[in-house]
N, C-alpha and C positions, 0 to 999 in steps of 0.2 A: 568248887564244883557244886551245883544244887542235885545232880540227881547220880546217881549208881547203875543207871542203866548204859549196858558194856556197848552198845549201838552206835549209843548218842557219844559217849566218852571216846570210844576207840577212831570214830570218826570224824569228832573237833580234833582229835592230836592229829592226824594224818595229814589235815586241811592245815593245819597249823604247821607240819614239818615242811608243808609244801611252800606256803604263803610268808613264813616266818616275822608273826607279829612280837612285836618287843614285851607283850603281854595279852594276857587274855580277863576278858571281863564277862560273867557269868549274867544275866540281866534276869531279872527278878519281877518285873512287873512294878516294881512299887513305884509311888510317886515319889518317895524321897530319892530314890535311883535317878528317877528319869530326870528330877527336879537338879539333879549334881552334874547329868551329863547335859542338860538346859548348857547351866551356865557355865559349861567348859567347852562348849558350840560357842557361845556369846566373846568366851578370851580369846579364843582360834580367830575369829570369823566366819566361822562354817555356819553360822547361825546369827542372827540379829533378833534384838530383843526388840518387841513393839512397845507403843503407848499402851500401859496398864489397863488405863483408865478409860481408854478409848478400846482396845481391845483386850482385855483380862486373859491373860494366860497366852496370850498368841505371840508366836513368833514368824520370823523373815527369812527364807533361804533362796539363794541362789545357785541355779547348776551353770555348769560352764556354757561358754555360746555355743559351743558346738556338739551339745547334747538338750537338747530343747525336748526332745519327744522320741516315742518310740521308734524303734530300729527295724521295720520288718522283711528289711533286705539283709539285715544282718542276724534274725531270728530262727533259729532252727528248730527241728524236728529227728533227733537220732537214734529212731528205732532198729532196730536189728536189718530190717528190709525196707528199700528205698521203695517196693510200692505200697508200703503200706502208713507211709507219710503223704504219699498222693500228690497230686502235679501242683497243688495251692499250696505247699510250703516247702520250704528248703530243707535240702535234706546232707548228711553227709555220714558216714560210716562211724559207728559210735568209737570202735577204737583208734583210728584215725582224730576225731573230734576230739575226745582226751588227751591225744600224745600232744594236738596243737594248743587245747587250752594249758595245759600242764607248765607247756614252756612261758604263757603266758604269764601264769599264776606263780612263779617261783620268783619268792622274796616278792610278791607286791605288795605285802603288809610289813615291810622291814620298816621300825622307824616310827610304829603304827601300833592301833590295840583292835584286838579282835575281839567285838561284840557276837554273842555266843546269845541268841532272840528263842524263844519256846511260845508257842504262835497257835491257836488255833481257828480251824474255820470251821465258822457254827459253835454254839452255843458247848462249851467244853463237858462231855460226858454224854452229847445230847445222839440218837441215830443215825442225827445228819455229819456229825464232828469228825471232823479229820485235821491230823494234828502236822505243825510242820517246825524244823527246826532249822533257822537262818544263820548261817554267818555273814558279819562284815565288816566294814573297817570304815562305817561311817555313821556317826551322830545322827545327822537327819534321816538313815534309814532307822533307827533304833526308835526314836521318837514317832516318828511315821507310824512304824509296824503297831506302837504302842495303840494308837488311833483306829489304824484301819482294821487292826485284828482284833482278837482275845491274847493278849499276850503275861504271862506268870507262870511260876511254878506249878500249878494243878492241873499244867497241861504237861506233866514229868508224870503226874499222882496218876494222871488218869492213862497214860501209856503204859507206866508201871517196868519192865522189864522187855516190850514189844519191841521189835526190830520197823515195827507198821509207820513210819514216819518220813514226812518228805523233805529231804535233803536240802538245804539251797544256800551255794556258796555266791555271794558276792561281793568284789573286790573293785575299789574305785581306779586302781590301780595307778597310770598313768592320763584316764580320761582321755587316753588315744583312740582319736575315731576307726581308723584301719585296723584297728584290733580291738574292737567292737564287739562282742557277742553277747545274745544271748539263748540259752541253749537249754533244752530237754531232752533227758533221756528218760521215755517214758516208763522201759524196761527195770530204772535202776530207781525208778523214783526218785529223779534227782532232776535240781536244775542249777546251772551254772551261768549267772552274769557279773561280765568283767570290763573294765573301761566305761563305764557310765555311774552318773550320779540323778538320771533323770528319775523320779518314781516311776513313771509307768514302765521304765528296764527293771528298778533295783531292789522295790516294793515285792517281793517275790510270792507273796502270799496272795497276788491279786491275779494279774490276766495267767501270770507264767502257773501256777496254781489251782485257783481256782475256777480256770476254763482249759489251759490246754493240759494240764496234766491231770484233771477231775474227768474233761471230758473223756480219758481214756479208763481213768477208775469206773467211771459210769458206765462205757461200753461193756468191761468184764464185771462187773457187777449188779446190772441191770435199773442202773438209772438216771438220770439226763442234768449234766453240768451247762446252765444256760447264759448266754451274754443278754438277761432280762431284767429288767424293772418285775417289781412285785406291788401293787396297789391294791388297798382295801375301799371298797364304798358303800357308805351305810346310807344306807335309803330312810325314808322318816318314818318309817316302822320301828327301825333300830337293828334291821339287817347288813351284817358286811358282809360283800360278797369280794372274792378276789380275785382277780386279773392277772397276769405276766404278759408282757410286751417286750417285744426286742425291734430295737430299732437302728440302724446305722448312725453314725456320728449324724449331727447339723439337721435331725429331724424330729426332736424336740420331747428325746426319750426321759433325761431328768426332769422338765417341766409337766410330764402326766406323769410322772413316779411322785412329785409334789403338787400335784393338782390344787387348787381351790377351786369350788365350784362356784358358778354364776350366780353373781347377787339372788337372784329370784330361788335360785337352789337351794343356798344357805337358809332363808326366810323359808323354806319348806320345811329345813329340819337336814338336809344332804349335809355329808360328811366326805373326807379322803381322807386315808390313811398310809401313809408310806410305810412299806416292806422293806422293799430295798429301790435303788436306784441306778445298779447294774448288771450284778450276775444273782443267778437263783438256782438253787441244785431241789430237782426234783423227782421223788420217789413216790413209785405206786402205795399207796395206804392199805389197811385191810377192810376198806370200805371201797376198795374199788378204783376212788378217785387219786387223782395227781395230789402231792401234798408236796408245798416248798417250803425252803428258807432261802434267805438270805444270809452266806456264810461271811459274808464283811461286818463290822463293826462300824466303819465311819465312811464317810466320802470323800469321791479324788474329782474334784469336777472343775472343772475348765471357767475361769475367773471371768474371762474377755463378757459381755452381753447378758453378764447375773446382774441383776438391779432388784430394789423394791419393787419394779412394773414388772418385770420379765419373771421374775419366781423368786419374791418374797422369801418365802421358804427354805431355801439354798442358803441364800444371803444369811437369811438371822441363823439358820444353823454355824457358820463362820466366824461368829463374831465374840467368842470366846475359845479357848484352849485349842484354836487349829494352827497350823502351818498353811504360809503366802508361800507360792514359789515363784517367781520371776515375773512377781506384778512390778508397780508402781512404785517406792517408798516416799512415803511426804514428809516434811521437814518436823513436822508435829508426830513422827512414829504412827503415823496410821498408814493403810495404804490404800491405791485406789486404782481404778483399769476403765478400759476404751466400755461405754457402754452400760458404768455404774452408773453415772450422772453427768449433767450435762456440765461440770465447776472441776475442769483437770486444773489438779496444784498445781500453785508457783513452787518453785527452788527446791523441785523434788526431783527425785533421783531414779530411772529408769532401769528398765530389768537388767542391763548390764552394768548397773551402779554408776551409771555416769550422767550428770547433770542435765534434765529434762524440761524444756518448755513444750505446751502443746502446739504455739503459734508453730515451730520447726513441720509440722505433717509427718511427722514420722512416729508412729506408737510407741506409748511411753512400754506398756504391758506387754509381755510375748503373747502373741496370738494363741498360744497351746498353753500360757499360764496357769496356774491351778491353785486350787485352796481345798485344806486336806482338813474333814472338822467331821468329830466326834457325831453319828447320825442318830446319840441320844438328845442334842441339842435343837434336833429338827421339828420345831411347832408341832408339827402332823406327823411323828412318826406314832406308828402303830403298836397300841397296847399290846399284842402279840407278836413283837420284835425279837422279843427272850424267848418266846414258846420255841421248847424243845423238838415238841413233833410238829414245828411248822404250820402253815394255812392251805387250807382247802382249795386247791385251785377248781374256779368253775369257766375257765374264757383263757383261750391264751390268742394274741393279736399283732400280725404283722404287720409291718409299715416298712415306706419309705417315700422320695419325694419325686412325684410325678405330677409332671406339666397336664399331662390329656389322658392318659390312658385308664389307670386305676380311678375308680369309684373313689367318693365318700367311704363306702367301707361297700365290705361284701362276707358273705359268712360259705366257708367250705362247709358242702355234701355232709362230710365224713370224715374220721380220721385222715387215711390214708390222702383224700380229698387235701385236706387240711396239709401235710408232709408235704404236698407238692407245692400248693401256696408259697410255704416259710421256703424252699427248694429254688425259688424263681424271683424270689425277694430283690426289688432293686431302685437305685438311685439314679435320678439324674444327675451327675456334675454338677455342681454351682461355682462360680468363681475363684473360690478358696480352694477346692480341690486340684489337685493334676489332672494335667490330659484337658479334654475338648469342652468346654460348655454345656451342656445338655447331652452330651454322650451318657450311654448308660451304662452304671456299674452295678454289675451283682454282687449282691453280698449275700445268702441262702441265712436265712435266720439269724441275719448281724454278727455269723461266728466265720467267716472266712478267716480273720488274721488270728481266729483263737481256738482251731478248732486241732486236738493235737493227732488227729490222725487221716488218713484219705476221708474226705467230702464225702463219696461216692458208698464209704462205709458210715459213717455217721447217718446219713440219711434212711439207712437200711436200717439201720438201730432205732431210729425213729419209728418205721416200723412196724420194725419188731413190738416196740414199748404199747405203741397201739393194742397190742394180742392181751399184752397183761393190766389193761387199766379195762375194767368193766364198764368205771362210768367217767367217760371220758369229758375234758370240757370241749365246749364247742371253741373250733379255730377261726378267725377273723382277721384280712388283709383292710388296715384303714390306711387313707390319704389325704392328708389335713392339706395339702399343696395342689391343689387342682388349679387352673391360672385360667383366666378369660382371654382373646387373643393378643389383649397390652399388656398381659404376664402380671393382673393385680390376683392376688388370690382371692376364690371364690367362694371360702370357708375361715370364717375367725380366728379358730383356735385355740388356745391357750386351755382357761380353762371353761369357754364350748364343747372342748374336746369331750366331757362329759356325758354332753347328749348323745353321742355316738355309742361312745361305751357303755351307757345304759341300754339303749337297745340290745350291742351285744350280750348282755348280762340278762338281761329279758327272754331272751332267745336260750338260752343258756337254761333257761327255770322254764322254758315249754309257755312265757305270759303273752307273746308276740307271731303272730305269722310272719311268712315274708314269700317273698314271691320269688321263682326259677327263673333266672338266665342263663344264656350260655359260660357265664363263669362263675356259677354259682349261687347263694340266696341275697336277694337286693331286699332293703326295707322295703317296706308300702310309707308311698310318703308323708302319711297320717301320721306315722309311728315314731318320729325325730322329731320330737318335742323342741320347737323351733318358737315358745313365749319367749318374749322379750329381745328377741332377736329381730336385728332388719333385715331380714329373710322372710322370701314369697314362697310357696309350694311350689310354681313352678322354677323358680331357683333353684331349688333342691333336689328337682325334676334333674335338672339341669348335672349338678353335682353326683347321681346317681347313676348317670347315662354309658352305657356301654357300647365304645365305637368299635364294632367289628371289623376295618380296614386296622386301626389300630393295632388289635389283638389281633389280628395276622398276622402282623407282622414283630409282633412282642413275639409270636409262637416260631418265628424263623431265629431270632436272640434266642432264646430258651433251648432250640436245638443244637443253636450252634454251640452255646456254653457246654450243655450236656457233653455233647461231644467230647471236652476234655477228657470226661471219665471213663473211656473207653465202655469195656466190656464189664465194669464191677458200677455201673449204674443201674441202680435196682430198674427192674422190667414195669415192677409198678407207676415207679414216676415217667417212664417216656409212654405208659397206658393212659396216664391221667393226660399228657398231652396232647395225645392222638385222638382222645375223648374232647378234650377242649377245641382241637382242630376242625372235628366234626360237627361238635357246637355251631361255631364261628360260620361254616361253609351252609 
């Protein structure tokens, strides 16, 4: 046992008489630990060791077929009171919920050693730190958590004696899909997942964590647990200013979390800085403004269509000390996915381990594949990565992917202005998704599947948060997906996406006007610094244009969603829409 605190002690044995593993192993952080459980992944098979020399320190794992990706039919919400999980997540009675996992959990570690993880998120000792303590009974979660968190003893030193710690048992168990969960009790500070070996169920320190049970620390504590990108941009003065963006899956959130800027930007002196690349916990300063971190240590990002072209950045962050999960493996121990390059191996072995040609049409890589890599590794991450009191937010910016309706970008009023924007936030369908082609899903701030308590109160918490930040940043909806009527897009991208968000960031510093629409401030098309681009002003004309038959009818969607929320939808955001309606008419 590494620590004397009666919390943590009284709690692994309990878990332990439940689950009854044949031992228990204490994890320490170190490398010569994780370096012994490496290669007792490697004698199992739980683990595969790559080319050294082609990838230094990285290894291979595999989850079963029939745990590919997250479960969120099978994720729950077990607060004391079914409304106050809210109609967007499942819910079931906490003691109920226990008595079933319970039967679940007995003896699924028979036979097995229970790794006992001490995990922090954010920077350990730091404002932002909150600490959590994992069980499990599997290798690739212990190596993982080692990556994606702060994991060692000083996160015992800096709890000390506190009961303040978040729970989380998980048990690979039988990898039976029909008994599947995974599960929060946000009352008890605990989460429980069992029958899965996917990271995004088992990694607990990540969504289950750091967004649904933070966002509920945030509410009673007064500060906002975000599913955001955090980006720094130094302008050639030698100013970084910072951003948070939250974006729904397939719309191009980790490529501006690792931006590079446009040839002609760079040759100015432009810089990008990566924060983070998915959630950010953000608290009021005593200067008034929003100050974030980034409570992750490394990244879990989706393998399929990283390349040197597509974000650089990703890629060479991978290419030492991470974990492959149900890519490619090539005959030479390297590995490879749909989208890296255009040269798929011969006599290499696909995400289910079995022998892979690319002539067959059937992808070697699982489409949800992932590669899990240390985010000190990442070119562009941000000299104030480790900073304790986090970065200055001055902009935060919503997105998603629309064919006609949304602008190039558009900058909310105000605050409150701004809550209803991220409130209305939505996608089109694309091919890959379920459901209809261009039907449109909401997703209000890219926190629907993570958000751990009713919608309707979260967004009043928003707010609320409004009242105590003096100097608020300005909010901004952008849409890099605007289509002409053959569905090519009418906006580059990648990293173009800059000139956008320089403006926002301009606007943000009082150096920019912009002009009033019905749905709030549009640039002057002076002001999108569009050198070197094959873009016309009235292109961009074009790109900026607000079709009010459209936004009619976005505003009959918006009411009907609301509607879910009954009577605990704050009065302010069905004000902002009846103000937008009036706009529009």
């Amino acid at each position: 046992m590494l620590t004397e605190n009666k919390h943590i002690v009284n709690w692994v044995n309990e878990m332990a008489q439940l689950c009854c593993p044949d031992n228990i192993v204490w994890i320490d952080g170190s490398e010569s630990q994780l370096q012994s459980l490496r290669e007792e992944g490697f004698a199992t098979g739980e683990l595969i060791k790559l080319n050294d020399e082609l990838l230094p320190g990285c290894v291979y794992h595999r989850s079963a077929v029939n745990d590919v990706a997250r479960v969120e039919g099978r994720t729950y919400i077990c607060c004391e009171k079914e409304e106050d999980a809210g109609p967007t997540n499942n819910w079931m009675a906490p003691d109920e919920m226990y008595a079933k996992l319970k039967e679940i959990y007995k003896g699924s570690m028979a036979g097995r050693t229970m790794y006992v993880i001490p995990y922090s998120m954010g920077v350990v000792g730091s404002p932002f730190a909150k600490y959590g303590i994992e069980l499990t009974d599997s290798i690739y979660v212990v190596v993982s958590m080692a990556i994606m968190t702060r994991v060692g003893t000083d996160v015992y030193k800096a709890l000390g004696d506190s009961p303040d710690f978040i729970k989380g048992l998980h048990s690979k168990a039988e990898l039976d899909a029909e008994k599947r969960y995974i599960v929060h009790f946000p009352q008890d500070n605990t989460i429980m997942s069992v029958n899965s070996g996917y990271g995004g169920n088992v990694l607990l320190g990540k969504k289950c964590f750091a967004l649904r049970i933070a966002s509920c620390l945030g509410r009673d504590e007064g500060w906002l647990a975000e599913h955001m990108l955090i980006l720094g941009v130094e302008n050639p003065k030698g100013e970084v200013r910072y951003v948070c963006g939250a974006f729904p899956s397939a719309c191009g959130k980790t490529n501006l979390a690792m931006l590079i800027p446009p040839e002609g930007y760079r040759k100015d002196g432009w810089k990008c800085w990566c924060v983070g690349d998915d959630i950010a916990w953000l608290r009021p300063g005593p200067d008034g403004r929003l100050w974030a971190v980034n409570p992750e240590n490394g990244f879990f990002g989706v393998a399929p269509g990283t390349s040197s072209k597509t974000n650089p950045n990703a890629l060479a962050s991978a290419m030492k000390n991470s974990i492959f999960t149900n890519v490619v493996l090539k005959e030479d121990g390297g590995v490879w996915w749909e989208g890296m390059d255009k040269n798929p191996p011969k006599n290499a072995l696909d995400w289910k381990g079995n022998p892979w040609d690319s002539a067959s049409g059937v992808p070697g890589a699982h489409p949800n594949s992932r590669f899990t890599a240390p985010a000190k590794n990442c070119p562009c991450i941000s000299p104030e990565f480790e900073n304790p009191a986090g970065v200055p937010i001055s902009a935060i910016v919503f997105g998603g992917r629309r064919a006609k309706t949304a602008p190039l970008v558009y900058q909310s009023r105000d605050w409150d202005h701004g809550v209803f924007v991220g409130s209305i936030m939505a996608s089109e369908k694309t091919a890959a998704a379920e459901g209809k082609v261009g039907e449109t899903r909401r997703d209000p701030m890219a926190m629907l599947p993570f958000c751990g308590y009713h919608m309707a109160d979260y967004w009043q918490h928003w707010l609320d948060m409004g009242k105590k930040i003096t100097n608020p940043p300005v909010i901004a909806n952008v849409n890099w997906f605007r289509t002409d009527d053959e569905g090519h897009f009418l906006w580059p991208g990648f990293g173009d996406n800059l000139r956008v968000i320089r403006w926002v960031l301009e606007r943000a510093f009082g150096e920019v006007e912009a002009r009033e629409s019905e749905i709030g401030f549009l640039p002057n098309v002076e002001d999108i610094d569009l050198s070197g681009l094959d873009m016309s002003a009235d292109e961009l004309g074009e790109l900026l244009s607000v079709d009010k038959e459209l936004w009619l009818a976005e505003c009959e969607g918006i009411r009907e969603f609301y509607g879910k929320f009954g009577e605990k939808l704050p009065a302010k955001l069905m004000e902002e829409l009846e103000k937008l309606e009036g706009n529009l008419k």
